[in-house]
C-alpha positions in Angstrom: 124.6 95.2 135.1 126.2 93.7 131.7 129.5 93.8 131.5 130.1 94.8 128.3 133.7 93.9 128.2 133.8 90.6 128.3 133.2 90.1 124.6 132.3 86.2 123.3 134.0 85.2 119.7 132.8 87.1 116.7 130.8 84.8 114.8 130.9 84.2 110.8 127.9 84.9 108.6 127.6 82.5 105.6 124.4 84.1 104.3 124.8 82.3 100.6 124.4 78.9 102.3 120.6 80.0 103.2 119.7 80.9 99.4 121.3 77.5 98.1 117.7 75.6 97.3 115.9 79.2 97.0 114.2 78.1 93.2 112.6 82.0 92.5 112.2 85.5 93.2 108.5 86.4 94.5 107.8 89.5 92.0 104.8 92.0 91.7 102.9 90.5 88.9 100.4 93.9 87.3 97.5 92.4 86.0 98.5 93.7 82.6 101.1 91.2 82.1 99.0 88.5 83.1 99.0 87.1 79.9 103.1 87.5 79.3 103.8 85.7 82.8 102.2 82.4 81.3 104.4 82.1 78.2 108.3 82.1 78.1 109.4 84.5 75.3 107.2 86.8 73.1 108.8 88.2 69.8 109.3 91.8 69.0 110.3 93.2 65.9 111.8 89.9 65.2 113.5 89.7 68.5 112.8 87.7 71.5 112.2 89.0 75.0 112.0 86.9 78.2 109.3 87.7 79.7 110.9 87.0 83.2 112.9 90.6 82.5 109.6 92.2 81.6 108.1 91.3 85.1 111.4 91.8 86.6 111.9 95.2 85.5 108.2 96.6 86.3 108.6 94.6 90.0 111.5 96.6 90.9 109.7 100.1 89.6 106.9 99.1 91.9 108.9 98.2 94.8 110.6 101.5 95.0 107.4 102.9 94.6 105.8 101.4 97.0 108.7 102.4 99.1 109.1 105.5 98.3 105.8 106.6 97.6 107.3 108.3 94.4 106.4 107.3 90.6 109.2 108.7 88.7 112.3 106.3 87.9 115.9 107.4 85.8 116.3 104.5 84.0 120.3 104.2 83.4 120.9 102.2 79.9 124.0 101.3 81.6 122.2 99.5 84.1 119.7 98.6 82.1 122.4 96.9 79.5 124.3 95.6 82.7 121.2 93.3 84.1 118.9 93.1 81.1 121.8 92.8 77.9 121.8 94.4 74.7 118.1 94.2 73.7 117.1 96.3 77.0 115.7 99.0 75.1 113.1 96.1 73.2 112.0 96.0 77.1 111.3 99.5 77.5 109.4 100.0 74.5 107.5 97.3 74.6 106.4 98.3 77.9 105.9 101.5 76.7 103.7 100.1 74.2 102.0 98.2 76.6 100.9 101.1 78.6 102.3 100.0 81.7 104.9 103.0 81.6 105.0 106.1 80.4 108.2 108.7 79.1 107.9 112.2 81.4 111.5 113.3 80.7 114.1 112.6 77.5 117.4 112.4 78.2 120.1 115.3 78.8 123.8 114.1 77.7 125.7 114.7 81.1 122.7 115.7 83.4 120.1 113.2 83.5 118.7 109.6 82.6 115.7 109.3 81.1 112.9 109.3 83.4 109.8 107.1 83.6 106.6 106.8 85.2 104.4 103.9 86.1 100.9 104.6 84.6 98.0 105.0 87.0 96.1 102.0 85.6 98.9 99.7 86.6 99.0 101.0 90.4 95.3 101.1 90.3 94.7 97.1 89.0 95.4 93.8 90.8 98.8 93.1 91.5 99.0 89.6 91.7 102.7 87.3 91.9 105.0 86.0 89.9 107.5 83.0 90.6 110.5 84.4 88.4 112.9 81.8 88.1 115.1 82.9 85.4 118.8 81.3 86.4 120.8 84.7 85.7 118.0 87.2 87.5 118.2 84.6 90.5 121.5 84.5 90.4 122.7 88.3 91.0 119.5 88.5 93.7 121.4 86.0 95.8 125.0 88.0 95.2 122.9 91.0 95.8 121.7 89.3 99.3 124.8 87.5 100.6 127.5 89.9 100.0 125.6 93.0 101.5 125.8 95.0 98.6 129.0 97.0 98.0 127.3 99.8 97.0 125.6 99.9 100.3 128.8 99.2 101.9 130.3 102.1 100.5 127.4 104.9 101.1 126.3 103.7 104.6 127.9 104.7 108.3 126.7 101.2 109.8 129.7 98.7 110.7 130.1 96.1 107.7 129.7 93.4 110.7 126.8 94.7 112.2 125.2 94.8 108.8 126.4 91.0 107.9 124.0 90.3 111.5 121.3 92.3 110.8 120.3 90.4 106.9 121.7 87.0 108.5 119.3 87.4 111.7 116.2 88.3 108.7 116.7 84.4 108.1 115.8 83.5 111.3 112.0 85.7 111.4 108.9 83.9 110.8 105.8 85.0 110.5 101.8 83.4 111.3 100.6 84.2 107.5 97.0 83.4 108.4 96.8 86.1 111.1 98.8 88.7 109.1 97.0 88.8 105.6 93.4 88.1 108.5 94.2 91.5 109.6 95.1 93.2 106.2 91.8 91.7 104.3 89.6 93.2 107.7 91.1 96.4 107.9 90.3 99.9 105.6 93.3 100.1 104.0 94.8 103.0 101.2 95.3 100.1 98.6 99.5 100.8 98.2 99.6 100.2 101.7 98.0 97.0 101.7 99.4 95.8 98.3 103.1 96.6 100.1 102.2 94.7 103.7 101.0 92.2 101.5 103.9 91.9 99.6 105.9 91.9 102.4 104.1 89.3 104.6 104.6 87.0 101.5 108.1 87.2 101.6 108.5 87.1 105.1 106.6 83.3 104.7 108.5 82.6 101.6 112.1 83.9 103.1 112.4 85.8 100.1 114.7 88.6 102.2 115.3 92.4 100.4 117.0 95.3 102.3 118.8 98.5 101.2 120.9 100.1 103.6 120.3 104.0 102.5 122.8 106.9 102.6 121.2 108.4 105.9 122.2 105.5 108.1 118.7 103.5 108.0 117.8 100.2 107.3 114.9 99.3 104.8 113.8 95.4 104.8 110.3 93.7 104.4 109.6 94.3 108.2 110.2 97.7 107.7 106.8 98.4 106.0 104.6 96.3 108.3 102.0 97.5 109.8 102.8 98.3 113.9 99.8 95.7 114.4 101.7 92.7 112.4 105.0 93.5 113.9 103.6 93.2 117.6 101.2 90.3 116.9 103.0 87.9 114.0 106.7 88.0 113.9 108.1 84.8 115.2 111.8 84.2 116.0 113.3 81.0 116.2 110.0 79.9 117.5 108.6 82.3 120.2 107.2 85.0 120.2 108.2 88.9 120.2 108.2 91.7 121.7 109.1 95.5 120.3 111.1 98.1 122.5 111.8 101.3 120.5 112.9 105.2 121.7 110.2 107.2 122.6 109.8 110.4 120.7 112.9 109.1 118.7 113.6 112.4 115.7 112.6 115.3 118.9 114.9 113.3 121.1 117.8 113.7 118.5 117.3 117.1 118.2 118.4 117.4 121.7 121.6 115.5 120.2 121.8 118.0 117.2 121.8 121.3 119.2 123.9 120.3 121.4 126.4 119.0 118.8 125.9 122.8 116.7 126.8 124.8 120.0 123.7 127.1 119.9 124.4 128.8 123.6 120.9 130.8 123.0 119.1 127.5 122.9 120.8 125.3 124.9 120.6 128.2 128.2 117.7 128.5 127.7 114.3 127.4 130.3 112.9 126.2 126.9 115.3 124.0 126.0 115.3 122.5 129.6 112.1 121.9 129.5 112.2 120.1 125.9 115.2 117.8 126.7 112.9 117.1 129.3 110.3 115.7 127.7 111.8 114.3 124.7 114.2 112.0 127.6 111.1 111.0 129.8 108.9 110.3 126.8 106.3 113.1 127.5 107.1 115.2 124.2 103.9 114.5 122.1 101.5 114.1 125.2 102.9 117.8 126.2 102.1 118.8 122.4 98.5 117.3 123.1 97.4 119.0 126.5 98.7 122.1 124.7 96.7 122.4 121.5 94.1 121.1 119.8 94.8 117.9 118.1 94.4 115.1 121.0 95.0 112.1 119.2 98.7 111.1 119.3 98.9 109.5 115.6 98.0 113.0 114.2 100.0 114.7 116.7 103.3 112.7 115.3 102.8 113.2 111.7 102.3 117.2 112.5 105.8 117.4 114.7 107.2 114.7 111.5 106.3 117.8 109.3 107.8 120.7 111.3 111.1 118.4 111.1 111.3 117.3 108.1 109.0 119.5 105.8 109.9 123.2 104.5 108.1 125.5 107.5 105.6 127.5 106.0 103.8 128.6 108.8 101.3 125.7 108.5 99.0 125.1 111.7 101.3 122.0 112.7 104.5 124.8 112.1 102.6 127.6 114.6 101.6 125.5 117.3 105.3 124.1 117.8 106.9 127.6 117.2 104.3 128.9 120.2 105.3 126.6 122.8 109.0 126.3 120.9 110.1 129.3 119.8 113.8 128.6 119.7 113.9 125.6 118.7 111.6 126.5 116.4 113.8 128.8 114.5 117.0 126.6 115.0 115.0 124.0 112.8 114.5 126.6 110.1 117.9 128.2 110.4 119.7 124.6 110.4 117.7 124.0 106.8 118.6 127.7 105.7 122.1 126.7 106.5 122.6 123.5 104.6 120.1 125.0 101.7 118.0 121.6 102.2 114.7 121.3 104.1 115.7 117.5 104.1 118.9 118.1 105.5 117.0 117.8 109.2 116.0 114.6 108.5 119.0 113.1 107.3 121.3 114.5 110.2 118.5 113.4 112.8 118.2 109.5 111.1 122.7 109.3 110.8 122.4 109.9 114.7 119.9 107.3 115.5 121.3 105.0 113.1 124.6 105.4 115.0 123.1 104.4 118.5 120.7 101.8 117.2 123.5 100.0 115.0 127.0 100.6 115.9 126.2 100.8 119.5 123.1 98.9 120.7 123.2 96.0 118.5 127.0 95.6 117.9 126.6 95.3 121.9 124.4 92.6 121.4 126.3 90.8 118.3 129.5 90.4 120.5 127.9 89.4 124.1 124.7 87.8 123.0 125.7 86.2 119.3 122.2 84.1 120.0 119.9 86.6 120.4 118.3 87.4 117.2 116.3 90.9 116.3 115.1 92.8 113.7 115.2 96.6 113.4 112.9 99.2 112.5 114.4 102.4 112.4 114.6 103.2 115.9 113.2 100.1 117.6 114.6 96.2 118.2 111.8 93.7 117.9 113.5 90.3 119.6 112.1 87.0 121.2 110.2 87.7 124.5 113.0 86.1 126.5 115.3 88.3 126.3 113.3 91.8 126.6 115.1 92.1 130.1 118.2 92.1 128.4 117.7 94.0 125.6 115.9 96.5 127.3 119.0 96.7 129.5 121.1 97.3 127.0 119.1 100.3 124.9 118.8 101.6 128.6 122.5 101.8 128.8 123.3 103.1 125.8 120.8 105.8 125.9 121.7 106.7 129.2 125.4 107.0 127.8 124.2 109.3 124.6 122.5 111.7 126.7 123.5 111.4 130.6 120.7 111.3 132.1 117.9 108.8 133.2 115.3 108.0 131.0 112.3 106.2 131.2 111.6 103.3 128.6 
């Protein structure tokens, strides 16, 4: 067994050194701005625009789309005026103009931005790439990078030291383009999903890093949105190759955690709940929810329980299949959202508990006792170099035998 006290020195992260000869940003380039990305400065109404904000500010309304799958952004003018200066309405309207956004909401003094959307022709066309090397844009990207955020810092429960390993150890991934952008090209992809893989495996080759550490307690980088198939076939660390080791039935298996923390004696007594803990601790939650409806394969089966979770129960076919087998815990799900007044509110509380075992627990672990090993995480899984599975896999068996008490199979 480890012996986890035994702690080796604390290491110290100097993540600015890596982005000293970084020369550009690696941008979404719509092809409707092909013709902007080739000149420096275009004049309008007497004024002159760099067209390195133009690409800069549609890039980052893509991104969040592409992340978010949502197409409707507040644009602050005090953020706006902060990164783009005094002529950052010139760059809204000429965009505007463009076509490449469109106004769906005005502003309200004291209640809202205004809100934009990206119009369907742009998400539609090529997106190609842009090199932007404008000095001040680059400049506040590396900031952004090496000093973790502070506004990240401030909204998420992860240990500031824990977070300093997590982007530092992004440095040390590599990826085998070839085989990556092989399998996106062959496979029948939704084209947002492939433009974001895409993306993604481009930066990972370029070590052009982003992350966002969100208010629920997860961790958003370019490995985030990979498909499963590049993560397990062309992630490189330091050299070798990886290997993935997540929690089965992760969100079900925090439920456990979550009715157990709300005291609910008329769940927790009961044979059903015995039986759920169960199988959300031995891994066996979705095939039970297979060999007891319809639905057989497991992809399908996941999104349906995602939807009972996280969605707003409204007695779909997904919602009656879990409340036949489940009927409790069924109606503790809808009762916690009834609660809290927020369907979402599930989702959050489930993600802030696995965040907690994943970050401050698991890999702080492995930042003090094992400072070499480097990972990166997806949600609820540690992808690392192949030598140390036996390790890791120790330690996530540990720690998940110390959240819930009892023996789990991995």
């Amino acid at each position: 067994m480890i012996n986890v006290v035994e702690y080796k020195e604390k290491k110290n992260f100097n993540i600015g050194k890596k982005l000293e000869k970084k020369t550009f940003s690696l941008q979404f380039l719509p092809e409707i701005l092909n013709d902007e990305s080739k000149i420096k400065n275009i004049e309008v109404d007497s004024k002159r625009l760099k067209t390195s904000y133009l690409i800069d500010i549609v890039h980052n309304l893509l991104l969040k789309y592409y992340f978010k799958k949502e197409n409707h952004f507040n644009l602050s003018s005090v953020i706006l005026k902060e990164k783009y200066g005094h002529l950052y309405n010139y760059y809204i309207n000429y965009l505007q103009e463009k076509g490449v956004i469109k106004l769906i909401k005005k502003h309200l003094k004291g209640r809202n931005a205004r809100i934009y959307k990206l119009d369907e022709s742009v998400l539609s066309s090529k997106i190609g790439r842009y090199k932007n090397s404008d000095f001040i844009l680059l400049k506040k990207y590396k900031n952004a990078v090496s000093s973790i955020e502070t506004s990240d810092r401030e909204n998420s429960s992860i240990d500031p030291d824990v977070k300093k390993k997590l982007v530092d150890d992004l440095f040390h991934i590599e990826i085998n383009y070839i085989s990556a952008i092989s399998f996106l090209d062959k496979s029948k992809l939704d084209f947002d999903i492939y433009n974001r893989n895409k993306y993604s495996v481009e930066c990972i080759d370029d070590k052009h890093i982003f992350y966002h550490f969100d208010d629920y307690g997860r961790m958003h980088t370019n490995f985030t949105i990979l498909k499963s198939h590049i993560r397990q076939n062309c992630l490189i660390i330091d050299g070798e190759e990886t290997t993935e080791i997540d929690i089965p039935n992760s969100q079900p298996l925090f439920l456990c955690k979550l009715i157990e923390k709300e005291r609910d004696l008329k769940v927790l007594l009961s044979n059903e709940y015995q039986l759920f803990k169960h199988l959300t601790l031995n891994g066996l939650f979705y095939q039970h929810i297979i060999d007891n409806s319809e639905t057989k394969d497991k992809k399908l089966v996941k999104n349906a329980i995602y939807k009972v979770l996280f969605g707003k129960n409204f007695k779909n076919k997904h919602d009656q299949v879990f409340q036949n087998l489940f009927p409790l815990i069924y109606n503790f799900i809808k009762e916690y959202k009834k609660k809290y007044q927020n369907y979402k509110i599930l989702s959050h509380h489930l993600q802030n508990l696995e965040s907690n075992l994943i970050f401050n627990k698991i890999v702080k672990q492995l930042m003090y006792i094992y400072p070499e090993i480097k990972i990166v995480t997806v949600h609820d899984s540690i992808i690392c170099g192949k030598k140390y599975k036996p390790i890791v896999k120790e330690i996530f068996q540990q720690n998940l035998e110390n959240e819930f008490k009892n023996n789990l199979i991995l």
